[in-house]
C-alpha positions in Angstrom: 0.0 0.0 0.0 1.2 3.5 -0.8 1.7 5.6 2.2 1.3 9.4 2.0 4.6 11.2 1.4 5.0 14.3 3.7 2.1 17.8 2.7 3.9 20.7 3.3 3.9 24.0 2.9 1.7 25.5 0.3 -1.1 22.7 -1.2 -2.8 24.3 -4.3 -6.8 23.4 -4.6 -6.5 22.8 -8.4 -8.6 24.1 -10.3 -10.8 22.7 -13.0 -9.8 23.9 -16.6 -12.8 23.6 -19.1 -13.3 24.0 -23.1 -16.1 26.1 -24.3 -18.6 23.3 -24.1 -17.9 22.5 -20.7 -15.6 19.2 -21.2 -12.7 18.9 -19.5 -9.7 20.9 -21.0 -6.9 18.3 -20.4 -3.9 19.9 -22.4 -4.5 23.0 -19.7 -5.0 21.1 -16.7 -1.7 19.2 -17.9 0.0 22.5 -18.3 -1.8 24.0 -14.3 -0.2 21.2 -12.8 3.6 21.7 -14.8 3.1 25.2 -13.4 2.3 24.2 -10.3 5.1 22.1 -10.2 7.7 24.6 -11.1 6.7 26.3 -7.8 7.8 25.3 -4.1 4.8 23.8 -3.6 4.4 21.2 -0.9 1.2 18.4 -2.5 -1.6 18.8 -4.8 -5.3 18.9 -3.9 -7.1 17.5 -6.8 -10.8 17.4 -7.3 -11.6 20.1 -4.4 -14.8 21.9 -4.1 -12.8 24.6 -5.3 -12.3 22.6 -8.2 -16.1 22.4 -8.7 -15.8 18.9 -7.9 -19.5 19.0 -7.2 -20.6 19.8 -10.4 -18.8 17.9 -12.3 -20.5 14.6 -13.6 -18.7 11.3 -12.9 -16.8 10.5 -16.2 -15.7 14.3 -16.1 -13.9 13.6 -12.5 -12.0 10.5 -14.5 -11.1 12.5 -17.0 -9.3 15.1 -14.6 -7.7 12.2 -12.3 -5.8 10.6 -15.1 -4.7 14.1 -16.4 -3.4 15.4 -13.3 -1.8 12.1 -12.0 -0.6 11.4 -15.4 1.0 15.5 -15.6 2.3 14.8 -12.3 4.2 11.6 -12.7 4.4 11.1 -9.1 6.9 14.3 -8.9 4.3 15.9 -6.0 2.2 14.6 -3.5 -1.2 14.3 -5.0 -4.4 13.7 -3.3 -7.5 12.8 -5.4 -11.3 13.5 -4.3 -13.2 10.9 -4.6 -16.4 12.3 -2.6 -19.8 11.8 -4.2 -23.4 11.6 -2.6 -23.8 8.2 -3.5 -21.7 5.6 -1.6 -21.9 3.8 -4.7 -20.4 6.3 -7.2 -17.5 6.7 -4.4 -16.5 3.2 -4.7 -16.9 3.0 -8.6 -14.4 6.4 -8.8 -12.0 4.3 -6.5 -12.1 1.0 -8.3 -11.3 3.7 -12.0 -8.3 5.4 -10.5 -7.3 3.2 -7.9 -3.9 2.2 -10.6 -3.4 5.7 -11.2 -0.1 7.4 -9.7 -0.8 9.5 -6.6 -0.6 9.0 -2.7 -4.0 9.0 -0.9 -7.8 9.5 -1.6 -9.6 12.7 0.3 -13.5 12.6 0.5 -15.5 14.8 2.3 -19.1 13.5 3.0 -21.7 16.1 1.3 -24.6 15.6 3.8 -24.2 18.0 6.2 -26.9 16.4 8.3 -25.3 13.3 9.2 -24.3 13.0 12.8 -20.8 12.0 14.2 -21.7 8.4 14.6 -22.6 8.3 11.1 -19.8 9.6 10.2 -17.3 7.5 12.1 -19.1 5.1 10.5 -18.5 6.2 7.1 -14.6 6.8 7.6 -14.4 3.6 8.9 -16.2 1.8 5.6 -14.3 3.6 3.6 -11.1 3.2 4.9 -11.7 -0.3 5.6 -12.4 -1.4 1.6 -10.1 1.9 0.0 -6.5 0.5 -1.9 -5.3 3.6 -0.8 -4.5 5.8 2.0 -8.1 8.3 3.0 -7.6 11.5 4.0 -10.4 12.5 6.0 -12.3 16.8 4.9 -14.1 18.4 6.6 -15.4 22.4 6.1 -17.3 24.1 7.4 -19.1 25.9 4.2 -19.5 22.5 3.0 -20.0 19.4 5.5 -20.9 19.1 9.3 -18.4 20.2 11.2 -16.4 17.5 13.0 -14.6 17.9 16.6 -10.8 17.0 17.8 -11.9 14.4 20.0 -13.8 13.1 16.7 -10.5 13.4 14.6 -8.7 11.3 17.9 -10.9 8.5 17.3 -10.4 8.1 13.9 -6.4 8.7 13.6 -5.9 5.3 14.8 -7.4 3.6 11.7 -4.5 2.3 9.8 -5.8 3.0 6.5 -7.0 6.9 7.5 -3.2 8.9 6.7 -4.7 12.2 7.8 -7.3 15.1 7.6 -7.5 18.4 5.5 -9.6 20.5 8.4 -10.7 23.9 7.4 -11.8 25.8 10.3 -11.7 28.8 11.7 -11.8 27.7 15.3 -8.5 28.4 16.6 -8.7 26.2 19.5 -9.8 23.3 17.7 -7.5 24.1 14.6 -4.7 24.0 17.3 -5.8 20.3 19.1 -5.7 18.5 15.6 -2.7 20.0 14.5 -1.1 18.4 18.0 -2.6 15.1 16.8 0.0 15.2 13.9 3.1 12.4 13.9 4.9 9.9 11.7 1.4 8.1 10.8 -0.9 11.1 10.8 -1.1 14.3 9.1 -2.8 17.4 9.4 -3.4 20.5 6.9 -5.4 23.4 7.0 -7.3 25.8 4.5 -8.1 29.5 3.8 -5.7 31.6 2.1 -6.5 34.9 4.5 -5.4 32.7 8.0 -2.3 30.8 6.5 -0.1 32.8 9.1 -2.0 31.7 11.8 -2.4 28.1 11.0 1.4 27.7 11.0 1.1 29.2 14.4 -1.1 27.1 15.5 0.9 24.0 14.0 -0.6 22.9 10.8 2.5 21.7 8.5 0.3 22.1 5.1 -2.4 24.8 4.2 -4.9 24.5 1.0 -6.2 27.2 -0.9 -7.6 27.8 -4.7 -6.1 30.8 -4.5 -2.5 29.1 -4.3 -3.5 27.3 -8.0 -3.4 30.9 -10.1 -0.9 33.0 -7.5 1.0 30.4 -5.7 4.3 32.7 -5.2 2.9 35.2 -2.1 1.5 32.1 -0.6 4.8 30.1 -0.8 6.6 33.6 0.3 4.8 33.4 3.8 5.5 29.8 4.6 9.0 29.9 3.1 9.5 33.2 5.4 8.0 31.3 8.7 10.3 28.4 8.2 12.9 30.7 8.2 12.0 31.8 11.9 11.4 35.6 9.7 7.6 35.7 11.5 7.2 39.3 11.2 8.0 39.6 7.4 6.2 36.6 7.3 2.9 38.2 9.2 3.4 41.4 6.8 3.3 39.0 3.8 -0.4 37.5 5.3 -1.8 41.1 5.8 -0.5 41.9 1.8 -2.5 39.0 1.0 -5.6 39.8 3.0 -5.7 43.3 1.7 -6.0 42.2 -2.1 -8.6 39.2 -0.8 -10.8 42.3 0.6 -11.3 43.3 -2.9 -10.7 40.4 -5.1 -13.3 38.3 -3.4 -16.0 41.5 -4.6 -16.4 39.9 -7.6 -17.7 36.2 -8.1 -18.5 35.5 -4.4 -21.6 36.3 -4.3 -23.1 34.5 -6.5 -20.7 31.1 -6.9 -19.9 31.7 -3.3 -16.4 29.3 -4.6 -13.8 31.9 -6.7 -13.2 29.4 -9.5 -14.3 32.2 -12.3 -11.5 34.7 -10.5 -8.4 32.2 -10.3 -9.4 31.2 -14.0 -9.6 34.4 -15.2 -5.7 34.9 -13.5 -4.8 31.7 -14.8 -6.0 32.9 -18.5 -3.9 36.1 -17.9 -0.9 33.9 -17.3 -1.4 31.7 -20.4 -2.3 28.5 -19.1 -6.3 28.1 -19.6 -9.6 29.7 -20.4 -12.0 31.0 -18.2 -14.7 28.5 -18.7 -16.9 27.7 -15.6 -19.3 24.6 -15.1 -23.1 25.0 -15.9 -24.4 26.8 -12.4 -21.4 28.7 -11.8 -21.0 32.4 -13.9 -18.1 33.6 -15.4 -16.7 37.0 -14.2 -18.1 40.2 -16.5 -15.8 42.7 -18.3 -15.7 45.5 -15.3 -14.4 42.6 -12.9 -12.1 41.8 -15.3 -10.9 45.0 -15.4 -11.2 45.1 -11.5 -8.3 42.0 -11.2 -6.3 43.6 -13.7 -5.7 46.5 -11.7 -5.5 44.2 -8.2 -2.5 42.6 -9.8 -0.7 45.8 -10.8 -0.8 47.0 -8.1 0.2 43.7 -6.0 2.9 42.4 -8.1 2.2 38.6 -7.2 3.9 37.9 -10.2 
């Protein structure tokens, strides 16, 4: 069985590159993840909800798991979502990908309404029958909230490698980061608190943001390894200040910022700005909007 390799450091949420008809543009998700992979970048997180995972149909999500594990060849730690609402369709992803190149599945369960029990339950099942490592994922915006002592329980499983836990408790954030050790791992999400994550001991941090402007993302964590934590705090605040008006455009109505980070991503050549059916596309005053954001940022 393949054990997770080491996440750290900065953990891009790719995104989902699409053609004008909504298939899955694989010659630019091949060229996101050689980007990606140019940067200082600690693992991959493939098939995210900010990768629209939700809305993308079954033999779309195959399509993008053997172009991204097949782009990375195993250079990166990958780790492929394989969370659907049907138990069913989460087992048939596995059993298509399972002989693909990457380290561990993550699945977050999408009915909010399910209670702890059931949910130990679920981990359980599907650590018990996966060929893989699980990475447990849990968030807030998208799934019931899970507690440390609930994480505890569940670290032993030696099939469960670890847990991406967006949160924005600190005190909890800071009890599952202590859970962390040779057999367990533990990142964290949200570009606007990766400062304080690292303070509060995660090793890894997601974002989608990270996937179109990975460089001031890698420049805090780079700068708190170093022990530079006040350059390293002034970097975060940068951040937050152009997240204060970036996230005026699309987040209203996709609430996810998949149209933004394309639209980036188009301005630095590597795909279109496509989104899935539900999800709009940002207009030509927004546009204009991120344009001037990134002049006067510099991010790259």
């Amino acid at each position: 069985m393949i054990k997770t390799r080491p996440v750290r450091g900065v953990v891009p949420v790719v995104i989902t590159p699409l053609t004008a008809d909504e298939d899955i543009d694989i010659p630019a998700l091949k060229r996101l993840i050689e980007f990606l992979n140019t940067k200082n970048i600690g693992g991959l997180w493939v098939l995210g909800t900010g990768s629209e995972d939700m809305n993308l149909s079954f033999a779309k999500r195959i399509k993008v798991a053997q172009a991204a594990c097949e782009a990375n060849g195993g250079k990166t730690p990958l780790l492929l979502g394989a969370g659907f609402f049907a138990m069913e369709d989460i087992f048939d992803f596995i059993k298509e990908t399972k002989d693909l190149v990457f380290d561990a599945y993550h699945v977050m369960p999408y009915n909010p309404r399910l209670s702890l029990e059931r949910l130990d339950w679920f981990y359980r099942h599907l650590a018990d029958n996966c060929p893989k490592p699980l990475w447990m994922y849990t968030s807030g915006n998208w799934s019931k909230p899970v507690t440390p002592s609930f994480v505890a329980n569940l670290k032993p499983h030696p099939n469960i490698a670890g847990i991406k836990f967006s949160n924005r408790d600190t005190v909890a954030i800071t009890e599952v980061a202590a859970l962390v050790d040779e057999d367990f791992q533990v990142i964290t999400a949200v570009a606007s608190q990766f400062y304080a994550c690292l303070s509060m001991g995660s090793k890894g941090h997601t974002s989608s943001l990270s996937s179109c402007l990975p460089e001031p993302m890698i420049e805090i964590y780079e700068l708190f390894i170093e022990g530079k934590y006040k350059e390293a705090l002034a970097a975060q605040l940068r951040i937050n200040e152009f997240l204060i008006e970036f996230l005026k455009n699309t987040k209203k109505d996709n609430f996810i910022q998949a149209a933004d980070e394309k639209y980036i991503l188009k301005l630095r050549g590597i795909c279109n700005e496509y989104m899935t059916s539900y999800y709009r596309q940002i207009d030509e005053i927004e546009k204009e909007r991120i344009k001037e954001l990134l002049d006067t940022y510099h991010f790259f």
